[in-house]
N, C-alpha and C positions, 0 to 999 in steps of 0.2 A: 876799505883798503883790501891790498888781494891777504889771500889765507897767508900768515905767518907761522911756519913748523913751529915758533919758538913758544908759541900758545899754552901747547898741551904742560909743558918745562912751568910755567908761570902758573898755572893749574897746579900744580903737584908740590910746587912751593907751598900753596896756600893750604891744599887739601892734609898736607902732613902737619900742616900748623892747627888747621881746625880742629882734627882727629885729636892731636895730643891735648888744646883748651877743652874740648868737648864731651871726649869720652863717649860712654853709653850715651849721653844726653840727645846724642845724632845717632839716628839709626843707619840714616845713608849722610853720603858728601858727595857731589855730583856736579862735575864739567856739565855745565847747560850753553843754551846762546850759540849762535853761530860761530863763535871761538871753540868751539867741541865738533864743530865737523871739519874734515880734514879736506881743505880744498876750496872748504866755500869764502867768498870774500866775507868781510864785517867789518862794525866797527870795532873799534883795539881796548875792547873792553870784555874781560873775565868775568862770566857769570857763574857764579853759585851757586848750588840749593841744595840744605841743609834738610834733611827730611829729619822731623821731631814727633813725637808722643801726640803733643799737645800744644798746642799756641799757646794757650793758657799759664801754662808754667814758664811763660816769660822766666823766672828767675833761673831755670836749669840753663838757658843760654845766653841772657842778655849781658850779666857779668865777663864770662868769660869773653864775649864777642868781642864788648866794648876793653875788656882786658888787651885785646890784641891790638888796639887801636881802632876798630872798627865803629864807624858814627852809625849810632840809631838811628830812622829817620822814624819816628813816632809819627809822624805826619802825612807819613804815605797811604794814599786814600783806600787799595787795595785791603780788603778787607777777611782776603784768604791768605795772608803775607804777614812776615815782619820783614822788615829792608833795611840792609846794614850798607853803609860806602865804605870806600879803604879809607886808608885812614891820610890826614893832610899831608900831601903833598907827594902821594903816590901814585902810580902806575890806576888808570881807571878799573874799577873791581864793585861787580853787584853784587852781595849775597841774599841769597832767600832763602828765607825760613818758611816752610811750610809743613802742613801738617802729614804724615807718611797717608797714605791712599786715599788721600782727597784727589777731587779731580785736579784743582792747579797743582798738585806736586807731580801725578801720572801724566798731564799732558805735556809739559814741556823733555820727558825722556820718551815718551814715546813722538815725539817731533824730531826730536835730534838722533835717534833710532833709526825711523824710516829715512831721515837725511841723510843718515849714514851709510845704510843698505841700496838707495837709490838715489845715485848719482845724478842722472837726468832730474829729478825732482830737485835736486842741490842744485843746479845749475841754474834752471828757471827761476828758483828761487832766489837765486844772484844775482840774474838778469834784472827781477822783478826791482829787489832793492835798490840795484845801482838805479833803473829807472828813478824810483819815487827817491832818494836823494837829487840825483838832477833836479827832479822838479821842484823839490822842497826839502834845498839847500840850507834855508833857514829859519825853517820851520819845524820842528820836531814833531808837535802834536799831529801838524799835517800829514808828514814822513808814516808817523804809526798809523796814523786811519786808513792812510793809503795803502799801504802793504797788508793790512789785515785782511784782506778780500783772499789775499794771496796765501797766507797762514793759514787761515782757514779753508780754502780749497786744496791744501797741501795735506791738514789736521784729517778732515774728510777721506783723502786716500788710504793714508795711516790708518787712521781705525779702519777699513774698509783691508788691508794686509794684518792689522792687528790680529781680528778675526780670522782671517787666514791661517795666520800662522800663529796664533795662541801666543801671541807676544806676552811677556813680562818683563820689566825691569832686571835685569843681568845682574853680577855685584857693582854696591856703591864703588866709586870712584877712588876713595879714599878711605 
């Protein structure tokens, strides 16, 4: 759907709620997902990522998460992750848990980064989506293989500006 200002407001809901469950236990809290750039279309789903210590000390987060109503999913095959949903019968919400400077916790702010900074690459990158929705309408798994050609040619630039310009992660979000 096209970019909704009302995004970032639903982000800051959550990120002031994380912060007060979480404490130190989150080094960062961070607006990810194409709901974090300002302009680009998406689906009307709020991502998360919770930058932690350690995966390992599940107990420093998985209390409070599931405190706030947030479902585990233990089952999520990803294996640099833990994956929380909102909770029934809310507004759709990923959160990820990841570990602070691993690469899935740096790549996805440095994606939404250069999205940010370059507009033209936000665009393509709409274009590319709305395409592979068209075509796999009702296909999910399709949708994401399709678009990954596209991520990953987008990932490629970014590091390639990264370098440039000594990119780091800004302050967390929340």
């Amino acid at each position: 759907m096209p970019y909704d200002p009302a995004w970032p407001a639903m982000f800051a809901r959550w990120g002031t709620g994380l912060r007060a469950a979480l404490g130190d236990a989150a080094a960062r809290i961070d607006h990810i997902g194409s709901t974090s750039v300002p302009g680009l279309a998406a689906k009307p789903v709020i991502d998360i990522q919770i930058s932690v210590a350690s995966l390992e000390a599940l107990d420093s987060f998985l209390g409070p998460l599931t405190g706030m109503g947030l479902v585990y999913r233990a089952d999520n095959p990803e294996r640099t992750k833990r994956y929380f949903r909102e909770p029934p019968g809310q507004r759709r919400t990923h959160v990820h848990v990841r570990q602070l400077g691993s690469f899935s916790q740096q790549f996805p702010l440095l994606f939404r980064d250069y999205l940010r900074c370059h507009l033209a690459a936000a665009n393509e990158y709409a274009a590319a989506k709305q395409h592979c929705a068209a075509e796999f309408r009702n296909d999910r798994p399709g949708y994401v293989q399709a678009k990954d050609a596209f991520v990953w040619d987008i990932i490629r630039r970014a590091d390639a500006w990264a370098q440039h310009t000594g990119w780091a992660p800004g302050p967390s979000d929340a």
